[in-house]
C-alpha positions as CSV (number, residue, x, y, z in Angstrom):
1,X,81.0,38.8,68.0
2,X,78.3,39.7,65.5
3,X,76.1,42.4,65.9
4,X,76.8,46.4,66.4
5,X,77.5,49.2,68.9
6,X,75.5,51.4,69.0
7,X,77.1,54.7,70.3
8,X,74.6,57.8,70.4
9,X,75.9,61.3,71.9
10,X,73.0,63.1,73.3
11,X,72.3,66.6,72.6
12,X,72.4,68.6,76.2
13,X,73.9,71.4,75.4
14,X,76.6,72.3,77.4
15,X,76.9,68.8,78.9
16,X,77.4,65.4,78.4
17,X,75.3,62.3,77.8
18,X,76.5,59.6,75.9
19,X,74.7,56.3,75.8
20,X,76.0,52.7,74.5
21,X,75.1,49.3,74.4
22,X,75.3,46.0,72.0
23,X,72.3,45.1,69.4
24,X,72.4,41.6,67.4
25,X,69.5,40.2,65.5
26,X,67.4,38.4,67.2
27,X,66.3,34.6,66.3
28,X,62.6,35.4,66.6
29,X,62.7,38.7,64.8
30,X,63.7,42.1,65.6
31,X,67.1,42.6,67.5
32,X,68.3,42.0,71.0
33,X,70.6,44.3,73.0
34,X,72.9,43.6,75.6
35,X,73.6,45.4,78.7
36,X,73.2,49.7,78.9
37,X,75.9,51.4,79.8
38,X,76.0,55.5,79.8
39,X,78.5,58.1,80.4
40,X,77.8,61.3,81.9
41,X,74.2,62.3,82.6
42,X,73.7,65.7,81.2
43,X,69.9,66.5,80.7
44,X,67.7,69.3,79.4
45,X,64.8,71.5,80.3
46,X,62.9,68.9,77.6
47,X,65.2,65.9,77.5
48,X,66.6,63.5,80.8
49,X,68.3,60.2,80.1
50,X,66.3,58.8,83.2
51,X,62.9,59.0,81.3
52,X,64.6,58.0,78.0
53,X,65.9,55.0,79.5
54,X,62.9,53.9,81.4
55,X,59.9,54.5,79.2
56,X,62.1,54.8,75.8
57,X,63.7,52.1,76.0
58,X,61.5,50.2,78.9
59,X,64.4,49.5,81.4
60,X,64.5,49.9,84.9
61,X,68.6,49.1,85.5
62,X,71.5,51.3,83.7
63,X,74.0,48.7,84.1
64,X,76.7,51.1,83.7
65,X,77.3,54.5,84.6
66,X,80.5,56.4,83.7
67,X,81.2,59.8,85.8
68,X,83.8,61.7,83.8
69,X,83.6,65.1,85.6
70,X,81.7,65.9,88.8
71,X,80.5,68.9,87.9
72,X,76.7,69.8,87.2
73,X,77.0,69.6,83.1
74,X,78.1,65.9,83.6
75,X,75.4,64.6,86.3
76,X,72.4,67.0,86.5
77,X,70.4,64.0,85.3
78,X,71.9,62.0,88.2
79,X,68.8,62.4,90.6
80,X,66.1,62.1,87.7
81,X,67.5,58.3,86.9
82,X,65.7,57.3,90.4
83,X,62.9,59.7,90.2
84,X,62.1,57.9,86.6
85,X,62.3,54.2,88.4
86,X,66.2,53.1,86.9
87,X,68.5,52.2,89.3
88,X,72.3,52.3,88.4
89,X,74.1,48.2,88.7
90,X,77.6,49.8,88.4
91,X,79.3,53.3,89.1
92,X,83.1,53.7,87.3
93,X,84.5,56.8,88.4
94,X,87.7,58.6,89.3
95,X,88.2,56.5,92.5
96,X,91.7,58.3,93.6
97,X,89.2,60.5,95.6
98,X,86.7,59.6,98.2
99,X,82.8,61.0,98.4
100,X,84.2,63.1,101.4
101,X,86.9,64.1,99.2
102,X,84.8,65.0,96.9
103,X,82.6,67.2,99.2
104,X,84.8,69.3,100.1
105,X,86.1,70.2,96.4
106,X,82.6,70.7,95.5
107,X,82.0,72.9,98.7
108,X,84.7,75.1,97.6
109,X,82.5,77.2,94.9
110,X,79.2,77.0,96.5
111,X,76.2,74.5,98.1
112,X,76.0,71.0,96.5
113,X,73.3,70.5,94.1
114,X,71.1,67.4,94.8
115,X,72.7,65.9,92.0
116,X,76.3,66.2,93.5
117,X,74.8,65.0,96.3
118,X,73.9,62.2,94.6
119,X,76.9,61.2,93.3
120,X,79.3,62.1,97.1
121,X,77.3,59.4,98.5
122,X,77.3,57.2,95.6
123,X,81.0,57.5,95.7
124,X,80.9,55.7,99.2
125,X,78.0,53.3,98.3
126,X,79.6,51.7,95.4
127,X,82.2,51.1,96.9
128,X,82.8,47.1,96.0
129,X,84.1,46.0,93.1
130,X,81.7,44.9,90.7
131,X,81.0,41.1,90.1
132,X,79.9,42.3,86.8
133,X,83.0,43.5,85.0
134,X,82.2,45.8,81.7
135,X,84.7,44.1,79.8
136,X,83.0,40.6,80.4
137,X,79.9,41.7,80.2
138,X,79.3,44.2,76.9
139,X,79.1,41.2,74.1
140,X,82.7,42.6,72.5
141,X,82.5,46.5,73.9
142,X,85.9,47.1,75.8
143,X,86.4,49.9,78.2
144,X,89.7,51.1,79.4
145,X,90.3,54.2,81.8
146,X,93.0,56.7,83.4
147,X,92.5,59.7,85.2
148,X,95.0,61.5,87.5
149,X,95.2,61.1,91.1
150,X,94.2,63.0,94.0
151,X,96.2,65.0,95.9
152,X,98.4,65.8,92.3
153,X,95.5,67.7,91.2
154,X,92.8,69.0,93.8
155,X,90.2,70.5,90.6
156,X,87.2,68.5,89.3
157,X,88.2,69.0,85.6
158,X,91.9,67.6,86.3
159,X,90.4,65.1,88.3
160,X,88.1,63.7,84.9
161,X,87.8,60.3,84.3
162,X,89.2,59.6,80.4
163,X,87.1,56.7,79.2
164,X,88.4,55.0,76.3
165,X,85.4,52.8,74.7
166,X,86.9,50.0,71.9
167,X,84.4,47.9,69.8
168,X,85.5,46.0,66.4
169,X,88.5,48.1,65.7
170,X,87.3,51.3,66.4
171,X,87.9,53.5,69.5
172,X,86.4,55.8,71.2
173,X,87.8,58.5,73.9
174,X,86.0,60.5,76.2
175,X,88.1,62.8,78.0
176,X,85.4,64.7,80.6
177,X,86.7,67.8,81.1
178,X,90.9,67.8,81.2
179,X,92.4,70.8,80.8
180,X,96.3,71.0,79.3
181,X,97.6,70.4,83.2
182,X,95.7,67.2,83.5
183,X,96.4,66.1,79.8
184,X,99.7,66.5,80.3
185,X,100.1,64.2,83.5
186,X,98.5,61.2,82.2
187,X,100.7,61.6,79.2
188,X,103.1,60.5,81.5
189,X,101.5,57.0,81.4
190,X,103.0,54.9,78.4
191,X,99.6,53.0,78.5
192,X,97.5,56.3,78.2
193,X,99.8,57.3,74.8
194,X,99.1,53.6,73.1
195,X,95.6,54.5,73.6
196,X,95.7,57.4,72.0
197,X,97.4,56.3,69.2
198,X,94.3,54.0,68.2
199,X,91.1,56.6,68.7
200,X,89.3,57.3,65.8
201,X,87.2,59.6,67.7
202,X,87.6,62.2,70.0
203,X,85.0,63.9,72.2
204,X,86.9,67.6,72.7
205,X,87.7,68.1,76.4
206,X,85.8,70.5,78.4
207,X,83.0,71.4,75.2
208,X,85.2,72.7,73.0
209,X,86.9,75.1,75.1
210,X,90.3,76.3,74.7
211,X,91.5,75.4,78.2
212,X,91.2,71.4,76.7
213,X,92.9,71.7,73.5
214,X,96.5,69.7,74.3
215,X,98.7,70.1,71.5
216,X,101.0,66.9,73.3
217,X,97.8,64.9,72.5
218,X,97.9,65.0,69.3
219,X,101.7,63.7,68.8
220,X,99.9,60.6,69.3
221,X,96.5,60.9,68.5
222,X,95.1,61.6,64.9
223,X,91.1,60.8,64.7
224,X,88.9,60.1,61.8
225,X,86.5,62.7,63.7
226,X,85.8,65.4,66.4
227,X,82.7,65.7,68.4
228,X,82.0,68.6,70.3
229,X,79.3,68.8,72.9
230,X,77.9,72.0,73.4
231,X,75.6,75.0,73.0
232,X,75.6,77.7,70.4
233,X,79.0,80.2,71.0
234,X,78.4,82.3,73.7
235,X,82.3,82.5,74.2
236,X,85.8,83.4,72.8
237,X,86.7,79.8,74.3
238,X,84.6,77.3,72.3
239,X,86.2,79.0,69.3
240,X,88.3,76.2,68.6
241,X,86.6,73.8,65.5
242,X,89.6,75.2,63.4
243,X,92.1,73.9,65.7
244,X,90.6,70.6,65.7
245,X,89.9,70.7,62.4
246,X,94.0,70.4,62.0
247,X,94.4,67.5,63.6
248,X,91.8,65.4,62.3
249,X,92.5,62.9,59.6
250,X,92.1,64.4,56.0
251,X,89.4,62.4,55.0
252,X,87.4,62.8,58.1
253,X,84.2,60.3,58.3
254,X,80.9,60.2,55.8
255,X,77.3,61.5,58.0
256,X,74.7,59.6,56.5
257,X,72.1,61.7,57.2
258,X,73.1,64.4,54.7
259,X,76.1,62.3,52.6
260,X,78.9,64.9,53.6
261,X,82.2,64.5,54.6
262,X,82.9,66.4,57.9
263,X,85.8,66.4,60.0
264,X,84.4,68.0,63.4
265,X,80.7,67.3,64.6
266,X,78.9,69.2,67.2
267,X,75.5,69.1,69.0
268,X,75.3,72.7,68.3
269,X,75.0,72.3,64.7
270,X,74.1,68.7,64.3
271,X,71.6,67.7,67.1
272,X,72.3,63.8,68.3
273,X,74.6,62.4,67.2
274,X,74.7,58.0,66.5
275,X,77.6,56.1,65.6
276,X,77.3,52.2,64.6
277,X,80.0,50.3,64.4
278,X,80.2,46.7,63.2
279,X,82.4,43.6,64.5
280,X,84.3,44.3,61.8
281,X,85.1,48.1,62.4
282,X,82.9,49.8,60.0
283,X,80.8,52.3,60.8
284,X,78.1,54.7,59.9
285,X,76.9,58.6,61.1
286,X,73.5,60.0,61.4
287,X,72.5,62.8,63.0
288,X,69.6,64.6,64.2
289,X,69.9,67.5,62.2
290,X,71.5,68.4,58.8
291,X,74.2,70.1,59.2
């Protein structure tokens, strides 16, 4: 299919919010884009994707939303989508757990927020499948998931959903939180492993921290690039760029913005962050800030 994906990784700090969708030229000028799809919906104190998306980009329906981790970082912008007027068409999640399931783990360390309440109840009301598939629906984007089942792990970053996004022969992996436990167990799964052999990029589990680097992962895995989604070092844990750094290939990917060749990318130090990837599998970088 002609066109592009575009890919943009938001900057919220120590969250997640990425944002995807197809754009083609249009016949009468201009482009037109195909369905929106998100995953996670980290916001800031300045920033939520529920006012981006309905008077940015004038929608009212996120066709699909992505949960990869169920903790605040990855859905405090869950309550603000339908405070802003955008109502959510489709819900992919970890679905080895029910909303019930999920109250309880969530009860655990301390009252719900109203966005985890938001997304225990969505967890029962999106229950159907979809009669809008993602992979029928996107104009060329694939998605493929795997996350670990419930009881085998009872915590909410084991639990995360890894959401592998494919467009013209480039992929994407979005790992939510995993720590080295979780990682582990889905490299169990022969599927999970092909996958990883073809990802070009890598958002790093958990922001960055040490508990997500895998070194198994990266028997199969070796990405053109690193993205890190986080807020300036505040601890010994989001030390790791240099391990990353090692496992990335050597000629890491161009950021047009400032025509460098980087390796590992991170909100931190680069703002937003936009990928766009042709049919064809090529691709450019810009990003908010220098670098």
């Amino acid at each position: 299919m002609s066109g592009v994906m575009r890919l943009r990784v938001w900057d919220v700090e120590h969250g997640a919010c990425i944002m995807l969708q197809h754009a083609a030229a249009s016949p009468f000028g201009g482009e037109q884009f195909g369905p929106l799809a998100m995953i996670d919906s980290g916001d800031t104190k300045t920033w939520s994707p529920g006012s981006f998306i309905r008077f940015a980009l004038n929608r009212t329906t996120l066709d699909y939303l992505f949960i990869t981790n169920a903790d605040q970082d990855h859905m405090s912008g869950l309550r603000g989508l339908g405070q802003a007027g955008v109502s959510v068409d489709t819900l992919i999640r970890n679905a080895s757990y029910t909303g019930a399931t999920m109250r309880a783990i969530k009860l655990g360390s301390g009252p719900l927020t109203g966005d985890a309440e938001w997304y225990v109840g969505a967890c029962e009301a999106f229950g159907m499948p979809t009669i809008r598939p993602f992979n029928k629906c996107m104009n060329g984007i694939i998605s493929e998931t795997f996350c670990n089942a419930f009881p085998r792990f009872i915590d909410t970053n084991n639990l995360s959903l890894a959401v592998f996004i494919h467009y013209g022969g480039m992929t994407f992996l979005f790992p939510g939180d995993l720590e080295r436990e979780g990682w582990r167990a889905l490299l169990e799964q022969p599927d999970f492993r092909t996958w990883l052999g073809r990802v070009d990029v890598l958002m790093a589990s958990h922001h960055g921290r040490e508990s997500g680097f895998c070194k198994g992962v990266f028997e199969f895995c070796t990405p053109q690039a690193v993205v890190i989604s986080d807020k300036p070092i505040a601890h010994d844990t989001q030390l790791t760029v240099p391990d990353y750094r090692r496992v990335v290939r050597d000629n890491g990917v161009i950021v047009r913005t400032a025509m460098k060749r980087r390796h590992v990318l991170t909100t931190r130090r680069d703002g937003t962050i936009q990928f766009e990837v042709d049919a064809a599998g090529r691709f450019l970088i810009d990003t908010e800030c220098q670098g």
